[in-house]
C-alpha positions, -999 to +999 in steps of 0.1 A: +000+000+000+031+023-004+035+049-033+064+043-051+069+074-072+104+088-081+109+127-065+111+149-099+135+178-105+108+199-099+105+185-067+136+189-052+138+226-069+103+234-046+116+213-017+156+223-011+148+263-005+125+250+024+160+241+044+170+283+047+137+295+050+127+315+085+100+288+090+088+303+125+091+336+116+065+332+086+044+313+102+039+338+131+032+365+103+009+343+092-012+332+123-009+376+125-025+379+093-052+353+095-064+368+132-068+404+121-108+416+118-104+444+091-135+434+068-115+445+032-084+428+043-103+393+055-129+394+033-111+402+001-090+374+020-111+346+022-126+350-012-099+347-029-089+316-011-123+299-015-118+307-055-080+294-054-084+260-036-124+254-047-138+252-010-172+239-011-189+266+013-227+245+009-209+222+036-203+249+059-227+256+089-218+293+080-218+295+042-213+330+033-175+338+040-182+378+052-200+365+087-168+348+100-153+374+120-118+363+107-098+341+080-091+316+112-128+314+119-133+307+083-107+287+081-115+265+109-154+262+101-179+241+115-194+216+089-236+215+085-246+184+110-247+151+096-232+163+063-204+136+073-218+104+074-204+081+102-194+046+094-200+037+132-197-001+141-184-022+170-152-032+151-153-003+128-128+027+127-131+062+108-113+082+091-099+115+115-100+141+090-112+152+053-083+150+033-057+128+012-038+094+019+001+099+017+008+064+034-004+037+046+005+001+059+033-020+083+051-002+105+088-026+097+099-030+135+101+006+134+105+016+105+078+039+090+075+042+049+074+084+042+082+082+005+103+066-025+137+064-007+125+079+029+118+059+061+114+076+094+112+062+131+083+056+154+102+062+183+116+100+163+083+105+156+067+102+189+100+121+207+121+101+210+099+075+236+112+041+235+090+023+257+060+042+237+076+035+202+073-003+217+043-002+218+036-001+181+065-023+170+055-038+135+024-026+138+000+001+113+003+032+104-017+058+082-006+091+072-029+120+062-027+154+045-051+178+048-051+204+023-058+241+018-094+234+004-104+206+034-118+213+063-095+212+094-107+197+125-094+166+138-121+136+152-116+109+170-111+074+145-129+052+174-138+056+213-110+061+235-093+073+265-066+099+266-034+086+278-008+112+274+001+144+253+037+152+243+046+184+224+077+179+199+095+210+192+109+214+150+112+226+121+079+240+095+089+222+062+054+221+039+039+183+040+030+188+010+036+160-015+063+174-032+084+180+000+078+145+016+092+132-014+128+150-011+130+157+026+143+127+048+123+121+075+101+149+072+074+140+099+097+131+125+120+164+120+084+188+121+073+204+152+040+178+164+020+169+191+017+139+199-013+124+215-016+089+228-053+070+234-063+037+248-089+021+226-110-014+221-079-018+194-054-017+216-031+018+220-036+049+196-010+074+187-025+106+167+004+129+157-007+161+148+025+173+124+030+213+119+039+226+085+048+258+072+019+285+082+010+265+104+012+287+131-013+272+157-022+236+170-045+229+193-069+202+212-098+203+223-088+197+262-059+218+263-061+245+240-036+258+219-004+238+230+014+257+202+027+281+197+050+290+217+076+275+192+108+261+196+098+251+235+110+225+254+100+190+249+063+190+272+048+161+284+012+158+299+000+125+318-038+118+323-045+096+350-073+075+355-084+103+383-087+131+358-097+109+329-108+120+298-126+098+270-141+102+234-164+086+215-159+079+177-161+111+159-161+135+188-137+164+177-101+161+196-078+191+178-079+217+152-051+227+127-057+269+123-037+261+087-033+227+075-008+199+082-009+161+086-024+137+109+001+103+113-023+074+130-004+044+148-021+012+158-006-016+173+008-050+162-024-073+145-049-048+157-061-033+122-074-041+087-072-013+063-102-007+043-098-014+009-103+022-004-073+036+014-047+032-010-018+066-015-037+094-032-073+082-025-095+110-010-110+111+025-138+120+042-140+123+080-163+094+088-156+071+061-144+034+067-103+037+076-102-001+091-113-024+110-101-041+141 
């Protein structure tokens, strides 16, 4: 279930500026920009994004752009209810996010397939845990990119309990598809946060990857966790005591600008639906597996 195409020369020649660019600096212009209320600015704003990237606006709860009170709000919009239909199901789990497949299959011991020629590490990805990256040795993973046009909150593939949170400080490379082919290890070199579930499947690692302009990630029980950038490695711990659980398709986080989600499961615990092959389209609520 891996793509196998070659990186092209354009690739590289949109990819290799990426490695001298102020990445935190543009992305705190950016989460500036996309916070300010002046009607002209946002408005002329927004409507040219909707026209550039084809957003479907009938799906939004608020469909006329000029009534969100900034290009965050508009960017971040609530979707009509029920307009994504939920594959629910004792053994069933769905799909996080609207978006795109990049990856999807084995986790090799630990050894996760990014693109043609690029491999990363669970353990990098998740910060460098050991004991955590153990706990998906050889197991599945699925990688999803959410882009400009899709809408950007994040739900919960099945019911589950929150385990832990860890915040990964990084770099902003775009996860766009040209850049995950030419930069090694691109997921695990990004700024994240990582958020670890206990589920009927077994454990659950969502990794919620920044990107360029991304200038603000956030969950729904802590907030915005960042920025700050370029912050210490953080680590939260949710005890039994204070426990906090989901149910499949409850929202958990919010991109304000669009990234990647990376979903582990563990050893034997998943089957893959059929239609998530690289490049295939998502829908939040669709059929990702089953366990």
């Amino acid at each position: 279930m891996q793509d196998e195409t070659n990186a092209s020369v354009a690739d590289y020649l949109f990819a290799i500026p990426q490695y001298i660019l102020p990445h935190h600096a543009i992305s705190r212009l950016t989460l500036w920009v996309t916070r300010l209320r002046i009607s002209w600015l946002k408005n002329g704003l927004m409507k040219w994004f909707i026209k550039r990237f084809n957003v479907n606006m009938q799906e939004a709860e608020i469909s006329d752009y000029r009534q969100y009170e900034n290009f965050n709000s508009f960017f971040t919009r609530v979707l009509k209810k029920d307009i994504r239909p939920v594959a629910s199901g004792e053994k069933n789990i769905i799909c996080p996010v609207d978006g795109a497949v990049s990856q999807a299959g084995k986790i090799q011991a630990d050894t996760i397939f990014q693109a043609k020629g690029h491999n990363y590490s669970a353990k990098a990805l998740l910060g460098g845990d050991e004991d955590l990256a153990a706990k998906f040795q050889d197991g599945a993973f699925v990688t999803l990119y959410l882009s400009p046009r899709d809408y950007h909150r994040i739900h919960m593939p099945l019911n589950a309990q929150l385990e832990s949170m860890v915040y990964v400080p990084g770099r902003l490379f775009s996860v766009n598809t040209k850049t995950v082919r030419c930069i090694p290890g691109l997921f695990a070199r990004n700024e994240r946060v990582v958020t670890i579930f206990d589920t009927n499947a077994g454990p659950m690692a969502m990794v919620l990857v920044g990107a360029i302009n991304v200038g603000c990630i956030e969950t729904v029980w802590q907030g915005v966790v960042t920025p700050p950038h370029r912050q210490p490695v953080n680590r939260w711990n949710y005890t039994q005591h204070d426990a906090i659980q989901f149910q499949m398709a409850d929202e958990m986080g919010r991109f304000n600008m669009g990234s990647t989600v990376i979903c582990l499961f563990a050893n034997n615990s998943i089957q893959f639906d059929a239609a998530i092959t690289p490049a295939a389209p998502t829908k939040m609520g669709q059929l990702l597996a089953t366990f």
